[in-house]
mmCIF entry with sequence, helices, sheets and N, C-alpha, C, O atoms, coordinates in Angstrom:
data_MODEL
# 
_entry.id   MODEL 
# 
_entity.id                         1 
_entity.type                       polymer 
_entity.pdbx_number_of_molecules   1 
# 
_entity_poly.entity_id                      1 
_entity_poly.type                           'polypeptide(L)' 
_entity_poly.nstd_linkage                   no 
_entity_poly.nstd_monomer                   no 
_entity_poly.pdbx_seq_one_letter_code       
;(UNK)(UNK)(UNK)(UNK)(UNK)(UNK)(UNK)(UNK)(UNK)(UNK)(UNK)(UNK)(UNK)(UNK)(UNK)(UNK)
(UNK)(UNK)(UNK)(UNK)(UNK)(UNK)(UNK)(UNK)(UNK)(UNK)(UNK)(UNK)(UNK)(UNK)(UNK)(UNK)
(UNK)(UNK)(UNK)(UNK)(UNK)(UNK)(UNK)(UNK)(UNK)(UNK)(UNK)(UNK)(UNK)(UNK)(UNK)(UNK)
(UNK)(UNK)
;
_entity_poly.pdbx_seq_one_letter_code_can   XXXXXXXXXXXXXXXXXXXXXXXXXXXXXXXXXXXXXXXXXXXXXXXXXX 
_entity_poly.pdbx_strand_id                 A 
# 
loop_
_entity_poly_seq.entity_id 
_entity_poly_seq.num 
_entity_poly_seq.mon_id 
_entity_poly_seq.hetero 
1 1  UNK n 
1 2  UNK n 
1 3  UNK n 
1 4  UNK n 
1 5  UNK n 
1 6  UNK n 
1 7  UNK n 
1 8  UNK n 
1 9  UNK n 
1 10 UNK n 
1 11 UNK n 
1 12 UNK n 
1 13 UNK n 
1 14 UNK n 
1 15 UNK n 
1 16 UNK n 
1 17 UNK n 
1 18 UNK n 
1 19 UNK n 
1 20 UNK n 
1 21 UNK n 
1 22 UNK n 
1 23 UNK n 
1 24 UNK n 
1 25 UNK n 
1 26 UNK n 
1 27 UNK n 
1 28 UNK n 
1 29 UNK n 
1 30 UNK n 
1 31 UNK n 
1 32 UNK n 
1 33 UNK n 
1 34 UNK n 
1 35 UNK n 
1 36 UNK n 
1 37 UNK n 
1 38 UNK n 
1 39 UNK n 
1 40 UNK n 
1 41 UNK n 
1 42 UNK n 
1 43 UNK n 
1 44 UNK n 
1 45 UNK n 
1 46 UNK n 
1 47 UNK n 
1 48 UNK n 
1 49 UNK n 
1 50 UNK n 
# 
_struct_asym.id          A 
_struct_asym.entity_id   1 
# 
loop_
_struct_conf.conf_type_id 
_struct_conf.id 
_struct_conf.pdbx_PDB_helix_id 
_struct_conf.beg_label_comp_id 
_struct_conf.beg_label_asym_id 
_struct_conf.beg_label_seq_id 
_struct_conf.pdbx_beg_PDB_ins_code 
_struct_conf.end_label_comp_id 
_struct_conf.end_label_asym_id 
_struct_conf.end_label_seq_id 
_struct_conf.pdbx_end_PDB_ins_code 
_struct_conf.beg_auth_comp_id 
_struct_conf.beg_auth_asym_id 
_struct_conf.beg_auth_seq_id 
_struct_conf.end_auth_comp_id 
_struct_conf.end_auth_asym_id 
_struct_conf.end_auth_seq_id 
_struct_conf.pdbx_PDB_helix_class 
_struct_conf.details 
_struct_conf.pdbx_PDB_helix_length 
HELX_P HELX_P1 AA1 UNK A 2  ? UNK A 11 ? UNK A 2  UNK A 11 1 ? 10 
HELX_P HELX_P2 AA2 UNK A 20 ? UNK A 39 ? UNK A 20 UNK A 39 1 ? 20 
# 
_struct_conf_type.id          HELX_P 
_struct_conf_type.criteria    ? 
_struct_conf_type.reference   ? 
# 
loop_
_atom_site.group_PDB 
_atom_site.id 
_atom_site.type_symbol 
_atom_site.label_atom_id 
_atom_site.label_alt_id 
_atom_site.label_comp_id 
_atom_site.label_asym_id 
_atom_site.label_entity_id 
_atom_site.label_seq_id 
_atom_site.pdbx_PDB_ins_code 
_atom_site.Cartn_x 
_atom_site.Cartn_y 
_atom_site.Cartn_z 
_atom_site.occupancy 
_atom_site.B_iso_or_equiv 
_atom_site.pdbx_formal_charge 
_atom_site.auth_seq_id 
_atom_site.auth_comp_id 
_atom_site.auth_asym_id 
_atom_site.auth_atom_id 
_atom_site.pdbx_PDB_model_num 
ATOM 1   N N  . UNK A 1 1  ? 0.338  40.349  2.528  1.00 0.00 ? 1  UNK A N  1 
ATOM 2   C CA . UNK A 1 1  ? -0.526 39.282  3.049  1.00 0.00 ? 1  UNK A CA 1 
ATOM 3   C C  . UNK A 1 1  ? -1.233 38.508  1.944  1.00 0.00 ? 1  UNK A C  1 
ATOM 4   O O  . UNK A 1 1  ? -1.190 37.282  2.048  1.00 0.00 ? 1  UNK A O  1 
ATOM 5   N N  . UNK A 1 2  ? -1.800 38.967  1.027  1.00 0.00 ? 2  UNK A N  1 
ATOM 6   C CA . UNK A 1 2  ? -2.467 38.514  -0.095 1.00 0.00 ? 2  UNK A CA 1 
ATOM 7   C C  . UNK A 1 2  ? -1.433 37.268  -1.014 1.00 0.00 ? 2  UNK A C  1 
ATOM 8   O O  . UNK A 1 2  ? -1.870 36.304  -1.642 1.00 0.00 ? 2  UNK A O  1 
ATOM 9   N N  . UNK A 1 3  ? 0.150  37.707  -0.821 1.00 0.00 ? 3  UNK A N  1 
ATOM 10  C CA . UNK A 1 3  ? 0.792  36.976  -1.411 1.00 0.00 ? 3  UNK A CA 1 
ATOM 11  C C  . UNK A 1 3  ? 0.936  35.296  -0.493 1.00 0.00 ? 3  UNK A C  1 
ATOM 12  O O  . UNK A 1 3  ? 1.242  34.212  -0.989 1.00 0.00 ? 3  UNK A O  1 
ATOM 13  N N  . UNK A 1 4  ? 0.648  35.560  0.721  1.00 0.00 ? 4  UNK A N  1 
ATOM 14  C CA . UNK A 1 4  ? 0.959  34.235  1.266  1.00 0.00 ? 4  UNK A CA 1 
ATOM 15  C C  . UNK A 1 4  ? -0.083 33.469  1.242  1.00 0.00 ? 4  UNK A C  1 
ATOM 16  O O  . UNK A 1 4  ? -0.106 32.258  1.022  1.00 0.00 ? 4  UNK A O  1 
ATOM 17  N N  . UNK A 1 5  ? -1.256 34.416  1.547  1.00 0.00 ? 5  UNK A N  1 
ATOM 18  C CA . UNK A 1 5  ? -2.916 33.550  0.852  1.00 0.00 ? 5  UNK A CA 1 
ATOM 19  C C  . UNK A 1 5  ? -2.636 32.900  -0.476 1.00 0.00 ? 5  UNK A C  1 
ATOM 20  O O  . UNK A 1 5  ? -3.128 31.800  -0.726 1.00 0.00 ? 5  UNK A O  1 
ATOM 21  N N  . UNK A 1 6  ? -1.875 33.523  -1.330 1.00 0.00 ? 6  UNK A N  1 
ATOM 22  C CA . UNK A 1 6  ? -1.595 32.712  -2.713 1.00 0.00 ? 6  UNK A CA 1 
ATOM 23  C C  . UNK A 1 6  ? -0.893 31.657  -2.745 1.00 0.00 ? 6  UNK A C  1 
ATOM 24  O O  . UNK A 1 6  ? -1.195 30.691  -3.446 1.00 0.00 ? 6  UNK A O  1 
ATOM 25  N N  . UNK A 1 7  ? 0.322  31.714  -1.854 1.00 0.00 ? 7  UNK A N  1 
ATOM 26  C CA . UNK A 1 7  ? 1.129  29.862  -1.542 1.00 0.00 ? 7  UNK A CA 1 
ATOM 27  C C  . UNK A 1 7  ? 0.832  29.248  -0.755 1.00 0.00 ? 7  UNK A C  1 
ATOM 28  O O  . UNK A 1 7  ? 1.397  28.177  -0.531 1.00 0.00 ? 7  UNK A O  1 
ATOM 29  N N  . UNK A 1 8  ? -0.325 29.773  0.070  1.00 0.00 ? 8  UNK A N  1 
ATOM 30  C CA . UNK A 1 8  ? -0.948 28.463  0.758  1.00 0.00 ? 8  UNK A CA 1 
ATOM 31  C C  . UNK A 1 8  ? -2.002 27.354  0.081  1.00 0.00 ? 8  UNK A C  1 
ATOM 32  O O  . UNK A 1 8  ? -2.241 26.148  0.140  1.00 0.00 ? 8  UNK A O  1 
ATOM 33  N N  . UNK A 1 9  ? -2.641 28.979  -0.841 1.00 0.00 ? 9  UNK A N  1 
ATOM 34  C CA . UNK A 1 9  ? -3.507 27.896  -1.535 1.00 0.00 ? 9  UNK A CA 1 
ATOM 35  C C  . UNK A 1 9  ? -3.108 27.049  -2.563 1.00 0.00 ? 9  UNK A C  1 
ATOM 36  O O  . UNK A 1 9  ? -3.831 26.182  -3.053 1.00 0.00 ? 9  UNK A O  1 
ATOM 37  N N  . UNK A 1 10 ? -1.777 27.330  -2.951 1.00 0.00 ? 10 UNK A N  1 
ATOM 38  C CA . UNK A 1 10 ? -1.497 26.607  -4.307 1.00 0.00 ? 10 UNK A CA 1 
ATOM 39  C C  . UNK A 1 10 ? -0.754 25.315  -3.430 1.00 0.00 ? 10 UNK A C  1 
ATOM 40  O O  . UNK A 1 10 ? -0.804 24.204  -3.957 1.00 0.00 ? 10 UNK A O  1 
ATOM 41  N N  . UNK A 1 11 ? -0.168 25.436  -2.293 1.00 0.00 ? 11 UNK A N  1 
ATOM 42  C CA . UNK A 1 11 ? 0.460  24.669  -1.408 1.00 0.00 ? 11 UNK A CA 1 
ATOM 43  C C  . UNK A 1 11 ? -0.427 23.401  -1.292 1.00 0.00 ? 11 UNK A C  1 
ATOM 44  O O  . UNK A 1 11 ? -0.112 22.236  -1.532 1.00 0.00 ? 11 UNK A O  1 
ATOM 45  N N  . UNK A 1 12 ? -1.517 23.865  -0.900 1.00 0.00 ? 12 UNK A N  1 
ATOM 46  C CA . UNK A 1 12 ? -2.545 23.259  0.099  1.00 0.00 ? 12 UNK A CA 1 
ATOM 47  C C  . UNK A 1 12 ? -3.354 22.251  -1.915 1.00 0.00 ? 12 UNK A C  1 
ATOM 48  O O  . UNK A 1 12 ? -4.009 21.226  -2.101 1.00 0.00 ? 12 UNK A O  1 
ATOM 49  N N  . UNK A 1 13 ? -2.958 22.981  -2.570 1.00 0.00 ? 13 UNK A N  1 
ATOM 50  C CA . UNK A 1 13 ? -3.489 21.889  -3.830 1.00 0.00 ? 13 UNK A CA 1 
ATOM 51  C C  . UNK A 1 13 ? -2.763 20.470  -4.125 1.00 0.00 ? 13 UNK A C  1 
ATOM 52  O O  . UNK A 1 13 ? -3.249 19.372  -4.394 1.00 0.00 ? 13 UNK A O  1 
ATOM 53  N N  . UNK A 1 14 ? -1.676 20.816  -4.005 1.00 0.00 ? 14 UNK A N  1 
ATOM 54  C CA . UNK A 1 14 ? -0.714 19.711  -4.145 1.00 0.00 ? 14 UNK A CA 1 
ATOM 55  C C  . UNK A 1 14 ? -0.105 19.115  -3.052 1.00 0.00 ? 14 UNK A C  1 
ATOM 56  O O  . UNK A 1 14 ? 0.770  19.767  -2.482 1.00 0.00 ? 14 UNK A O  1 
ATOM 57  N N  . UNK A 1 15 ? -0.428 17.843  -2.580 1.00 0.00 ? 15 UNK A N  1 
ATOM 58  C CA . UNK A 1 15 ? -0.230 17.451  -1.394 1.00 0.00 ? 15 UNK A CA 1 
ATOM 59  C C  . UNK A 1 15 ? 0.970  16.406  -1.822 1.00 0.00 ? 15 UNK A C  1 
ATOM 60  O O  . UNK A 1 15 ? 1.711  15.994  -0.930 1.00 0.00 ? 15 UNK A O  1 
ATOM 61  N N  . UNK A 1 16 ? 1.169  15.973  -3.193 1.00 0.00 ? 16 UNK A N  1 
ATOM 62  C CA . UNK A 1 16 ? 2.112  14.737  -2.635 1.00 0.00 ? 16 UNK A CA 1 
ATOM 63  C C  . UNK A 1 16 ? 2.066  13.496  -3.274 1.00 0.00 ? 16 UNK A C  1 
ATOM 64  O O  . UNK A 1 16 ? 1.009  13.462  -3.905 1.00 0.00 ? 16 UNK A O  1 
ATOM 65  N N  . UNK A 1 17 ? 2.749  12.370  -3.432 1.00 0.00 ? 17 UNK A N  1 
ATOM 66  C CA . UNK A 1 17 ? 1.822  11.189  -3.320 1.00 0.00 ? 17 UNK A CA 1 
ATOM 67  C C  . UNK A 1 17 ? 1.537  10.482  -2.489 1.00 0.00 ? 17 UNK A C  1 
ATOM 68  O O  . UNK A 1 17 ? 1.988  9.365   -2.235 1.00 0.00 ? 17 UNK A O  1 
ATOM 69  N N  . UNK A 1 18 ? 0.547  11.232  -1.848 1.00 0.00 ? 18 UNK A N  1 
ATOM 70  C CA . UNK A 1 18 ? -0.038 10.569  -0.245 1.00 0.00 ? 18 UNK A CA 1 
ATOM 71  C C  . UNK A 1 18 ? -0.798 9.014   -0.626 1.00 0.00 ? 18 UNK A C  1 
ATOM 72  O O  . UNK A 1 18 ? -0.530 7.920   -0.130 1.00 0.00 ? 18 UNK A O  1 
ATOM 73  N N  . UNK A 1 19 ? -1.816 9.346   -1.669 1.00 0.00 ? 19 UNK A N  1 
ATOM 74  C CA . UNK A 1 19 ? -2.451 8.514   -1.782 1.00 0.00 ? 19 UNK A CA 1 
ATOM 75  C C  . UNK A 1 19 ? -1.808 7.531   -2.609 1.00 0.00 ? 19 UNK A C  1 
ATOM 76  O O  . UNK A 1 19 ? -2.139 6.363   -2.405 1.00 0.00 ? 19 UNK A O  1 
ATOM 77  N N  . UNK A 1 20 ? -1.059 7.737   -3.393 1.00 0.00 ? 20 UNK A N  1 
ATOM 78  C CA . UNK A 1 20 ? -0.520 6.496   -4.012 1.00 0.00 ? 20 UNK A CA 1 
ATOM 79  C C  . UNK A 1 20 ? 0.106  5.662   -3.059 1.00 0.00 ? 20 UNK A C  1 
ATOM 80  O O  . UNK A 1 20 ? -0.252 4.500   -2.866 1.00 0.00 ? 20 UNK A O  1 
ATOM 81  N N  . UNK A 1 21 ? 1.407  6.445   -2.211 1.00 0.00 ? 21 UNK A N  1 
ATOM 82  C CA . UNK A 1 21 ? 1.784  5.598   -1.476 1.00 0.00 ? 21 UNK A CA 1 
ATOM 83  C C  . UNK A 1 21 ? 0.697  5.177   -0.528 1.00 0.00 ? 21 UNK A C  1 
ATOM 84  O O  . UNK A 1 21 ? 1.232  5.062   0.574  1.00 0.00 ? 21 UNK A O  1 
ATOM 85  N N  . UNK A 1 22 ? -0.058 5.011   -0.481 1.00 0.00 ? 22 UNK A N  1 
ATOM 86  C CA . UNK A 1 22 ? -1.083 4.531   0.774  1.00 0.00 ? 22 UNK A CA 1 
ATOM 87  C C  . UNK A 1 22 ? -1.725 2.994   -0.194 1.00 0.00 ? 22 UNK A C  1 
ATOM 88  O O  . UNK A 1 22 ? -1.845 1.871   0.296  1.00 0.00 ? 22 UNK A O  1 
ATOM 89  N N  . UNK A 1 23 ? -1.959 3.279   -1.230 1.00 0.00 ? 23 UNK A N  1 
ATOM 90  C CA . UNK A 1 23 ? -2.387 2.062   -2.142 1.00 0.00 ? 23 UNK A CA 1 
ATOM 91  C C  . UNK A 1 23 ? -1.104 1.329   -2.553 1.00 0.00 ? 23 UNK A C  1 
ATOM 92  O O  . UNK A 1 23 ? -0.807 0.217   -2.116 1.00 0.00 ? 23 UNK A O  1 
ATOM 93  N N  . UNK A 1 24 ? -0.615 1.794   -3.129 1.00 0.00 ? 24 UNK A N  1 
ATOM 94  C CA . UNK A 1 24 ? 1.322  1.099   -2.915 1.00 0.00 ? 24 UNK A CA 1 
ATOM 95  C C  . UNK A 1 24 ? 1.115  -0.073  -1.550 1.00 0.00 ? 24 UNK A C  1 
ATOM 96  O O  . UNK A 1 24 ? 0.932  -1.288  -1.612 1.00 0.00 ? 24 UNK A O  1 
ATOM 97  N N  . UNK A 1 25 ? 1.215  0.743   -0.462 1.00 0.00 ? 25 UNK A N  1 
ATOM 98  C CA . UNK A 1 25 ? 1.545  -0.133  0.725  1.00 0.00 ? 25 UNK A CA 1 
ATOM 99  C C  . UNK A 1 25 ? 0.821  -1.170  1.352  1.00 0.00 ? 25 UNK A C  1 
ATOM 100 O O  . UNK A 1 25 ? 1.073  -2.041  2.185  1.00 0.00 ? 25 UNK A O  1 
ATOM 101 N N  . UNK A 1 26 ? -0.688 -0.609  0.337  1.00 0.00 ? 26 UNK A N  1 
ATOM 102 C CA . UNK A 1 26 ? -2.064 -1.921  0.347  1.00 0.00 ? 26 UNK A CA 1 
ATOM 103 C C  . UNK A 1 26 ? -1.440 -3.036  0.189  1.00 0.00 ? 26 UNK A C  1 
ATOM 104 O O  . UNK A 1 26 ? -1.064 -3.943  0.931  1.00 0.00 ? 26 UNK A O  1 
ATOM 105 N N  . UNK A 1 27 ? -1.388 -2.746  -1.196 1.00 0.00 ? 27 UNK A N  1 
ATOM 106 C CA . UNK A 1 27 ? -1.255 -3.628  -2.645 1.00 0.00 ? 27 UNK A CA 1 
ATOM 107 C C  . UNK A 1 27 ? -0.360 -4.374  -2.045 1.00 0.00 ? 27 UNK A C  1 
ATOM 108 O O  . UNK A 1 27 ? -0.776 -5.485  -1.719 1.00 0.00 ? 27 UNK A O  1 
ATOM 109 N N  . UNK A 1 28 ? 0.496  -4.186  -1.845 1.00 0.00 ? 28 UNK A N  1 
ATOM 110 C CA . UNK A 1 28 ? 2.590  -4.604  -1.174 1.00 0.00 ? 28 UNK A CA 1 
ATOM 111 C C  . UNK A 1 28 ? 1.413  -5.357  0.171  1.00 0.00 ? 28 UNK A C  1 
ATOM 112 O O  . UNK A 1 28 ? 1.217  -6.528  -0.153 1.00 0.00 ? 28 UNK A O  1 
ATOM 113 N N  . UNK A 1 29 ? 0.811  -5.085  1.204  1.00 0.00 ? 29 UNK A N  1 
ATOM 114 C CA . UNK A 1 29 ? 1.043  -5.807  2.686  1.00 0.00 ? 29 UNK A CA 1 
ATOM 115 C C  . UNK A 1 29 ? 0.166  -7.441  1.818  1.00 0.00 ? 29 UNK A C  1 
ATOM 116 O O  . UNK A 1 29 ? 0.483  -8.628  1.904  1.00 0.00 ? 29 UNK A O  1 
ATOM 117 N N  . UNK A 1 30 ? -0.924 -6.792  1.083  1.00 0.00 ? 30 UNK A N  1 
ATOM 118 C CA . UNK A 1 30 ? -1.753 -7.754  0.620  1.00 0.00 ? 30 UNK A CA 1 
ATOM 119 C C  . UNK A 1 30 ? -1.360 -9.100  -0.188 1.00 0.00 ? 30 UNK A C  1 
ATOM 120 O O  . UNK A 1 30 ? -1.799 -10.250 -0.170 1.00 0.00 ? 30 UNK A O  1 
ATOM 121 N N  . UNK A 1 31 ? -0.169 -8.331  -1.020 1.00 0.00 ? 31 UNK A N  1 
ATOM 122 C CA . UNK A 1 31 ? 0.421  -9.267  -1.969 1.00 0.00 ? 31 UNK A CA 1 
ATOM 123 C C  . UNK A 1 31 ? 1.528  -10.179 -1.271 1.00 0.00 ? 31 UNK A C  1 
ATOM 124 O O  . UNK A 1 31 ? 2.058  -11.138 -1.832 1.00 0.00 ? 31 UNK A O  1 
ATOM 125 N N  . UNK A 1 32 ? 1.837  -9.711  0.164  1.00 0.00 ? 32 UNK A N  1 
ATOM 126 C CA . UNK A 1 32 ? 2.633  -10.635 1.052  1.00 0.00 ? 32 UNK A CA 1 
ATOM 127 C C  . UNK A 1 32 ? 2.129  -11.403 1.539  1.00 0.00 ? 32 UNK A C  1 
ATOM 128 O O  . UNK A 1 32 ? 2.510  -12.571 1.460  1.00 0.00 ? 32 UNK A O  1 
ATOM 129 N N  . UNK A 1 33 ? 0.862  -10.948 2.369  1.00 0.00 ? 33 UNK A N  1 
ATOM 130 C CA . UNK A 1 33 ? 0.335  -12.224 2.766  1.00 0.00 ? 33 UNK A CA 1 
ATOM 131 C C  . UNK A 1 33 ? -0.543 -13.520 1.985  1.00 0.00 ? 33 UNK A C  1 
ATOM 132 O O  . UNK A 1 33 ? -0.483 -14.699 2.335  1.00 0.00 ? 33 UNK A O  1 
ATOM 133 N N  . UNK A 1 34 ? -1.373 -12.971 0.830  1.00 0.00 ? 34 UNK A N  1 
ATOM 134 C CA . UNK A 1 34 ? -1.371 -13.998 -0.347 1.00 0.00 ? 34 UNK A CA 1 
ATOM 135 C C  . UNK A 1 34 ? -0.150 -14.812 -0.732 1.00 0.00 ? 34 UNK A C  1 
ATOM 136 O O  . UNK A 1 34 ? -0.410 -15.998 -0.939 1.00 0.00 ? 34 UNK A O  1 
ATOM 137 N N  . UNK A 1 35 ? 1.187  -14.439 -0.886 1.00 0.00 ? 35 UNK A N  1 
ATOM 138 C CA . UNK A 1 35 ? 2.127  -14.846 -1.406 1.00 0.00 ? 35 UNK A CA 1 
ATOM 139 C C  . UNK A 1 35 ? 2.686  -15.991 -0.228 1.00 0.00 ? 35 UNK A C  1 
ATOM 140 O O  . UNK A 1 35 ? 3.000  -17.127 -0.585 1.00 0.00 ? 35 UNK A O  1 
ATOM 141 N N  . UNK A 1 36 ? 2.776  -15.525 1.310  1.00 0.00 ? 36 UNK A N  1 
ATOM 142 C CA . UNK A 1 36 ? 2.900  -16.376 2.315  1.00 0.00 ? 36 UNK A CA 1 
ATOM 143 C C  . UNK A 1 36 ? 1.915  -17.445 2.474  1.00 0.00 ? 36 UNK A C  1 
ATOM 144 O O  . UNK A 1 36 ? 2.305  -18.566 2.801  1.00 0.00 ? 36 UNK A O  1 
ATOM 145 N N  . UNK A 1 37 ? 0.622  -17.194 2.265  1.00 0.00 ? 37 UNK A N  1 
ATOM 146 C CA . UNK A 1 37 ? 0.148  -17.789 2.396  1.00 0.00 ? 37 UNK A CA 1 
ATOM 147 C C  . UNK A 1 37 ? 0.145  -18.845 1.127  1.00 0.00 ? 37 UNK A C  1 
ATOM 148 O O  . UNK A 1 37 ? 0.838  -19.783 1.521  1.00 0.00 ? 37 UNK A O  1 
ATOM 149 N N  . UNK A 1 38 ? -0.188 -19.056 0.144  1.00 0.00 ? 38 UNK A N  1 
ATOM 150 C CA . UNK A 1 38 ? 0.265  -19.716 -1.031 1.00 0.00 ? 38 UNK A CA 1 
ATOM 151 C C  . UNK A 1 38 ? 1.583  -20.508 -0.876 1.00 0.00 ? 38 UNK A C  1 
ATOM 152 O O  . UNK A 1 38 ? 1.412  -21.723 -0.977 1.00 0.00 ? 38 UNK A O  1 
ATOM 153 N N  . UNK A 1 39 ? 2.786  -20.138 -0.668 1.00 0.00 ? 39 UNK A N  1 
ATOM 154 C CA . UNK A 1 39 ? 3.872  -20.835 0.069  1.00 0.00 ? 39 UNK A CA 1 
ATOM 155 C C  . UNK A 1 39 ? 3.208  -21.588 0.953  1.00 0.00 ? 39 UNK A C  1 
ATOM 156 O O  . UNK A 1 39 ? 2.628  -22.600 0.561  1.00 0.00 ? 39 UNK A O  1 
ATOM 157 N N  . UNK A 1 40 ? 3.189  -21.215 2.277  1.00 0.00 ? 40 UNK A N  1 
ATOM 158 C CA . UNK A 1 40 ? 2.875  -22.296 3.459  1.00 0.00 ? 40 UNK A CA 1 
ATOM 159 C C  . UNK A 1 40 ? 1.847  -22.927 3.679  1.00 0.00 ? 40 UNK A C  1 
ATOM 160 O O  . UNK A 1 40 ? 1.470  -23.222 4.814  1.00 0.00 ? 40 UNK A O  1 
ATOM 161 N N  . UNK A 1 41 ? 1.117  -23.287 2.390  1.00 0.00 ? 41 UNK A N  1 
ATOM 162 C CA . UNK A 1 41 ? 0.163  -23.845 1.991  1.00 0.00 ? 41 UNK A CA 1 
ATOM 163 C C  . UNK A 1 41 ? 0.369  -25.190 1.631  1.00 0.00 ? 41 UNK A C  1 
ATOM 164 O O  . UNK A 1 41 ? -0.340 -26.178 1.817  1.00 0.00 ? 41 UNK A O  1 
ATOM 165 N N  . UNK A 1 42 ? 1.566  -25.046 1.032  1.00 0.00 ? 42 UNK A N  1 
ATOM 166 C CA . UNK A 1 42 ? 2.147  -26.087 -0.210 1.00 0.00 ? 42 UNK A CA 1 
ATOM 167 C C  . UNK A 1 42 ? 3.088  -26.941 1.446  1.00 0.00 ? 42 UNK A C  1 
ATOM 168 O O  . UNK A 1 42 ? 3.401  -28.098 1.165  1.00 0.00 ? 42 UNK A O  1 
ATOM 169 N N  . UNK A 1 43 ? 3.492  -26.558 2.873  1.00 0.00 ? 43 UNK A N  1 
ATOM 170 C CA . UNK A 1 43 ? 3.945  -27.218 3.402  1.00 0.00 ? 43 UNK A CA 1 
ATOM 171 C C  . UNK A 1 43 ? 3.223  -27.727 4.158  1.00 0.00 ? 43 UNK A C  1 
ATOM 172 O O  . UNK A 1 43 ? 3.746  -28.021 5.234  1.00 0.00 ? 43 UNK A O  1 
ATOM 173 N N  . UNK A 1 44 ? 1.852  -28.043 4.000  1.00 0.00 ? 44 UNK A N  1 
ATOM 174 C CA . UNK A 1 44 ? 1.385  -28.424 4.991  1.00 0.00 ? 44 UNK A CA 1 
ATOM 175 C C  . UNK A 1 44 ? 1.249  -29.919 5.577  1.00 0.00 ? 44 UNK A C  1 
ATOM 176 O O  . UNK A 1 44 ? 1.469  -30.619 4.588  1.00 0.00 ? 44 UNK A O  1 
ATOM 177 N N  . UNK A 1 45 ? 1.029  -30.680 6.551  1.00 0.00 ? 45 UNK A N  1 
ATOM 178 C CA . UNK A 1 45 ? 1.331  -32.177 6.674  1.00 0.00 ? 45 UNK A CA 1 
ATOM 179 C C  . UNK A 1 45 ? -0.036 -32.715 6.424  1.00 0.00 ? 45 UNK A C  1 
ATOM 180 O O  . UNK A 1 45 ? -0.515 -32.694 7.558  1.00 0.00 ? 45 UNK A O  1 
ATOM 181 N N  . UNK A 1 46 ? -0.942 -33.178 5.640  1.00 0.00 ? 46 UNK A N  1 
ATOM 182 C CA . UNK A 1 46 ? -2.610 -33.601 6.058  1.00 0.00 ? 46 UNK A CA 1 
ATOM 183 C C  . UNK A 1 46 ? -2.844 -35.050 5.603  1.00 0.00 ? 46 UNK A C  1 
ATOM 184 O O  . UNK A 1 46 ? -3.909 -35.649 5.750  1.00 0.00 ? 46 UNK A O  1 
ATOM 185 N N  . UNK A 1 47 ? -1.438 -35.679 4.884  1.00 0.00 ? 47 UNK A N  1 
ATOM 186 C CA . UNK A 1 47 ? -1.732 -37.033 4.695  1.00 0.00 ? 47 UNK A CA 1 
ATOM 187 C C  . UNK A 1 47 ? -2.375 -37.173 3.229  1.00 0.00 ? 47 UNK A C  1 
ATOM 188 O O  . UNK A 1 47 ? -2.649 -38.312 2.851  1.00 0.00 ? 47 UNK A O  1 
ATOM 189 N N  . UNK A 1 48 ? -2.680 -35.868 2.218  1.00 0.00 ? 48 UNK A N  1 
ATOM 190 C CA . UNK A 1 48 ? -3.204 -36.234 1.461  1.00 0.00 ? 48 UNK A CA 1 
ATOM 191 C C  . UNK A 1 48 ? -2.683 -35.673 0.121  1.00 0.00 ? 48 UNK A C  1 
ATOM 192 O O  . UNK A 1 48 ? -3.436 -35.318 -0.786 1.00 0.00 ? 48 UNK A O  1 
ATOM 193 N N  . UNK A 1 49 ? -0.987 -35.606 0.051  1.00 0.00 ? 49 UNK A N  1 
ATOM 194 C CA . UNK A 1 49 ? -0.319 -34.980 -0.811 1.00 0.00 ? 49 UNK A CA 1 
ATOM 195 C C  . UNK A 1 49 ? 0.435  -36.494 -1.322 1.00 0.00 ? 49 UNK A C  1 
ATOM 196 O O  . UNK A 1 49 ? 1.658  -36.549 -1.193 1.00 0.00 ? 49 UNK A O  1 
ATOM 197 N N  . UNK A 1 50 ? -0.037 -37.284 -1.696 1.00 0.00 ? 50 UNK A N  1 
ATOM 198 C CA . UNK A 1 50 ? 1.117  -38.442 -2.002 1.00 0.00 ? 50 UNK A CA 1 
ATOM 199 C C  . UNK A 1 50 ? 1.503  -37.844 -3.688 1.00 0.00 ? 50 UNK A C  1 
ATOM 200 O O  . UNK A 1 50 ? 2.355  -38.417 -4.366 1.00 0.00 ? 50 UNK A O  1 
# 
């Protein structure tokens, strides 16, 4: 029993890259919609692009 208390806890230390990918997928949704938006910016009709 003592041995599985030992790979849970060493288990339970290392989770992953949870958190990176979670800032990854920030960074990435954020940098799309800046980037869309910046694009469909430049199409807009207002009469004052001559």
């Amino acid at each position: 029993m003592p041995h599985t208390v030992a790979l849970l806890a060493a288990a339970s230390e290392d989770q992953g890259p949870g958190n990176t990918l979670r800032i990854v997928l920030l960074v990435s949704i954020v940098g799309a919609f800046l980037l869309g938006w910046f694009l469909l910016r430049g199409y807009r009709d207002d009469d004052n692009n001559d």
